[in-house]
VOROKOL-669691 format. One record per residue (C-alpha): residue number from 1; y, z, x. Coordinates in steps of 0.2 Angstrom, whole numbers, padded with zeros to 4 digits. Example, Ala and Ser with C-alpha at 12.3 -4.5 7.8 and 13.67 -1.06 7.14 Angstrom:
BEGIN
REC:num:y:z:x
REC:1:-0022:0039:0062
REC:2:-0005:0036:0068
//
This chain:
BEGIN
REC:num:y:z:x
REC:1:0424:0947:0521
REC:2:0425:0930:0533
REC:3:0416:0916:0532
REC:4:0413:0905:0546
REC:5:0410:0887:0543
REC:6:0393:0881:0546
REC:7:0394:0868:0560
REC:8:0390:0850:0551
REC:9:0384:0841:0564
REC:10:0393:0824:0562
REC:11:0384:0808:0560
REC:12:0384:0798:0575
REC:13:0399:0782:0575
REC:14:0392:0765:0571
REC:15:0389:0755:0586
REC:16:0392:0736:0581
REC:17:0380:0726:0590
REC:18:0384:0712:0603
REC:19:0373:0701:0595
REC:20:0364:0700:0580
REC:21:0349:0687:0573
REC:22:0347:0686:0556
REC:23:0334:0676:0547
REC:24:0342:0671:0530
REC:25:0325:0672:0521
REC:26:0324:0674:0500
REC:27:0332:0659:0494
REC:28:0317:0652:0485
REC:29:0313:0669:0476
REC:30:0329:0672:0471
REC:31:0331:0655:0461
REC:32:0314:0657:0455
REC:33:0318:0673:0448
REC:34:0333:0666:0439
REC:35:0323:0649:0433
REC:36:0332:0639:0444
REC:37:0327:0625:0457
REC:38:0324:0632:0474
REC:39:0340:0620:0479
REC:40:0352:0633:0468
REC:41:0343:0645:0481
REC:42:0348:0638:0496
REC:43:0365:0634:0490
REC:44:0367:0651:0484
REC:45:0361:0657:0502
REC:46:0373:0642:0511
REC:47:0389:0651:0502
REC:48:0382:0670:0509
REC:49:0378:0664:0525
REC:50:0401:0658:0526
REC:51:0404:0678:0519
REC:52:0391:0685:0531
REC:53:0397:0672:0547
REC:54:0415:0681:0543
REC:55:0413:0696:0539
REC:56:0402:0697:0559
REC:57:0417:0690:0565
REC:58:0430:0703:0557
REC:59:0419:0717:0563
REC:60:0417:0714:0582
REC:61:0401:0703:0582
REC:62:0400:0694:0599
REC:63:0387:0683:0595
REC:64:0379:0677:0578
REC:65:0362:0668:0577
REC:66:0355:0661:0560
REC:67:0341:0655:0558
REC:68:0343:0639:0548
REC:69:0330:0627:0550
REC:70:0314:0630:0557
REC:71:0302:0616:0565
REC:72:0288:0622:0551
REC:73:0300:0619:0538
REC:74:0297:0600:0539
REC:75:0281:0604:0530
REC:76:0292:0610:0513
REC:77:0290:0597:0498
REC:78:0305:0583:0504
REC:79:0314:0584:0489
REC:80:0318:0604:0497
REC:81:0319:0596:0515
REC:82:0332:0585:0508
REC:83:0344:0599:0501
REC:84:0342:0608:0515
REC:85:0349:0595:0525
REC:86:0360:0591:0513
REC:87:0369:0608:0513
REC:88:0369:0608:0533
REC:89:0379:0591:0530
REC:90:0390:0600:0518
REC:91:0393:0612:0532
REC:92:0398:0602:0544
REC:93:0410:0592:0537
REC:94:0419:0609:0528
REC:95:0418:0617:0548
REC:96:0426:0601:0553
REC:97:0440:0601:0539
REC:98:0441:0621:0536
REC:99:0431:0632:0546
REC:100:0441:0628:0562
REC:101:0456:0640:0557
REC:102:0443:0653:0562
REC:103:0440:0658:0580
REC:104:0422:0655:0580
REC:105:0414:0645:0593
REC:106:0399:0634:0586
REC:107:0381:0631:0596
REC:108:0367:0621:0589
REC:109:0350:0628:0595
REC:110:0335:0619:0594
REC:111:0326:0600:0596
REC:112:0342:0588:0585
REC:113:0333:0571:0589
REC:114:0325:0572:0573
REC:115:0343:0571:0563
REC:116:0351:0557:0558
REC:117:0364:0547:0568
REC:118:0378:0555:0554
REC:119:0371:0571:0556
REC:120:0369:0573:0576
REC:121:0385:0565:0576
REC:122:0393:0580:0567
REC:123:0385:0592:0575
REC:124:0394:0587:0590
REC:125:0411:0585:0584
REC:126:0409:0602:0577
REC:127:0402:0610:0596
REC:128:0416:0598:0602
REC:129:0430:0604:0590
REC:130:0426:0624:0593
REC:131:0421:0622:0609
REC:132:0441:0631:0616
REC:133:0437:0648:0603
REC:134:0437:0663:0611
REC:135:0430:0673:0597
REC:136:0413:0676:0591
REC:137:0399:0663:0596
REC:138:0391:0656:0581
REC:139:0372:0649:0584
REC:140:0364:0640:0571
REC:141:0345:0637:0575
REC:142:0343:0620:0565
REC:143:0325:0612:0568
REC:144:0321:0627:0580
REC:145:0304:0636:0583
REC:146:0302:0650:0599
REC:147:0286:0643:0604
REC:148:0296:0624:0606
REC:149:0310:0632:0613
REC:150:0299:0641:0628
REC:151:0288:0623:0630
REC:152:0306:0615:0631
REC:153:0313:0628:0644
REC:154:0297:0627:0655
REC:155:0298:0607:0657
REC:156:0314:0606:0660
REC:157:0310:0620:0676
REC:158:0295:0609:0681
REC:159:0308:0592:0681
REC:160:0319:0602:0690
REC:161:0306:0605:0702
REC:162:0296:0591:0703
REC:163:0314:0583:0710
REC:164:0316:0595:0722
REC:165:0328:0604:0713
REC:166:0322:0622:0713
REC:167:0305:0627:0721
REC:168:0291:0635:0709
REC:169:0293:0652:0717
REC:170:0312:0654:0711
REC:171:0307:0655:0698
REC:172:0312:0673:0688
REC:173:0314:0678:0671
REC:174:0333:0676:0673
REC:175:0330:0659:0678
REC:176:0317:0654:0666
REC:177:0331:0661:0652
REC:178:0343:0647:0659
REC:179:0334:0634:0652
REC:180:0334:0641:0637
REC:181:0345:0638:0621
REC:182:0355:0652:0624
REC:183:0357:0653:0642
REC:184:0373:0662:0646
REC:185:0373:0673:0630
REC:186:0365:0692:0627
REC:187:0349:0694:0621
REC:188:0351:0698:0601
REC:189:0353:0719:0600
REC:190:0346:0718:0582
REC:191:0337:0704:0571
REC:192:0339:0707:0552
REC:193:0326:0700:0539
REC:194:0331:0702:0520
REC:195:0317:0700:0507
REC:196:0308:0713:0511
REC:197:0297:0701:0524
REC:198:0293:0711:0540
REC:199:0288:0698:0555
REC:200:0298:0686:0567
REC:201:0294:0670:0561
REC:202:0293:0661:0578
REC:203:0311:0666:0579
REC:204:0319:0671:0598
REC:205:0301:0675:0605
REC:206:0311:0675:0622
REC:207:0326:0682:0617
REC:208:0320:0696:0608
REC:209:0308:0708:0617
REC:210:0316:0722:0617
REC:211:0329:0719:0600
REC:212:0330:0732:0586
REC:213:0319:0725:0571
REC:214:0326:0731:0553
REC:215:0323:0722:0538
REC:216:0329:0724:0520
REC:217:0321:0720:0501
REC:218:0336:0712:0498
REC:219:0333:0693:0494
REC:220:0347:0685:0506
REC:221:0358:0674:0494
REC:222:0360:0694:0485
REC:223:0362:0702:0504
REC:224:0380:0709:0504
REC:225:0392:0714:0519
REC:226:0389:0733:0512
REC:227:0369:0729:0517
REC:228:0374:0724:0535
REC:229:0385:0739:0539
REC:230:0368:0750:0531
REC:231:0359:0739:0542
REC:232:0372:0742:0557
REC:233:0369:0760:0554
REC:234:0352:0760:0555
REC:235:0352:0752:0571
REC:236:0366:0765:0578
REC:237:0354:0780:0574
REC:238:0340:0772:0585
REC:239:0338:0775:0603
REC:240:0335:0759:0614
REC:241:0324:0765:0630
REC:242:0320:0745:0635
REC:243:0301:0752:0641
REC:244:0309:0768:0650
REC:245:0308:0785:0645
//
């Protein structure tokens, strides 16, 4: 007697996205589940975030955007302000001395007048310094919000067109997204959250109306490259209609 295979339909081939947003949330549970200062968090979360910025890169990534710093984190107690800072300092000065071996270009998004001299200094030797990479774009959204980022975007078009510039009825929604952080660069394909929260967090408001949302109970400082390609494949099962049928 023969027996004919059953045809196993094949699962469909991971599609590596052009541009992922991830907001690196969890730090603070994850020390506080261990006893430990919510700065052991965000430095737990600071050495994840230099495995996850690789392992994008290794992959394909295009573009990578981390949400660092946001506008309401000013509100934190200082000493946490201060530690946060603190490790984007560190950052800095190991991308400067390190982190340049890799062909990652760097780009800052977001309002850097409220840093110190030290600080905004650094940021730009790093843009400076990456700025010939031809590999994956890197943006770190330091002191960013969406909502400031749009406000930013529309005064800069209406001092553009106070000045004669452009006229008011050029505008378009692919002009209004060159005055934005990320002008020149895809919208993000997916945004990944671990720790289990499941909202945006003022994060890409622009950028991100038709991205691919997934999110993960997995506290980032414990978020693994296994969990991204989990979440790369939960992305490559979904079909993107962008408002069509």
């Amino acid at each position: 007697m023969l027996f004919r295979k059953k045809n196993v339909q094949e699962p469909a081939p991971l599609q590596v996205p052009a541009h992922i947003g991830i907001i690196m949330d969890g730090n603070g549970r994850w020390a506080k589940r261990r006893r430990l200062p919510r700065s052991a968090g965000h430095r737990a979360g600071a050495e994840n975030f230099r495995v996850i910025t690789r392992y994008c890169s290794k992959i394909g990534v295009q573009y990578l955007t981390l949400y660092v710093l946001s506008t309401e984190n000013w509100s934190r107690p200082v000493e946490e302000v201060n530690a946060l800072l603190s490790l984007f300092k560190e950052y800095l000065e190991e991308a400067l001395r390190d982190f340049m071996d890799e062909n990652i270009q760097v780009h800052f998004l977001g309002e850097t007048s409220a840093f110190s001299e030290e600080l905004r200094e650094l940021i730009y030797r790093v843009e400076e310094a990456s700025s010939s990479k031809t590999g994956m774009v890197l943006n770190l959204a330091i002191n960013y919000g969406g909502r400031a980022e749009i406000t930013r975007a529309t005064r800069l078009f209406a001092e553009d067109a106070v000045a004669g510039r452009v006229r008011p009825d050029q505008l378009t929604e692919a002009v209004f997204s060159n005055y934005l952080y990320t002008a020149g660069q895809p919208d993000p394909d997916m945004i990944i959250r671990p720790s289990g929260e499941q909202r945006l967090s003022n994060f890409l408001l622009w950028q991100c109306a038709y991205t691919e949302f997934v999110y993960s109970d997995i506290l980032w400082p414990d978020f693994k490259p296994a969990d991204l390609d989990e979440m790369i494949r939960i992305y490559s099962s979904r079909q993107r209609r962008f408002g069509g049928v």
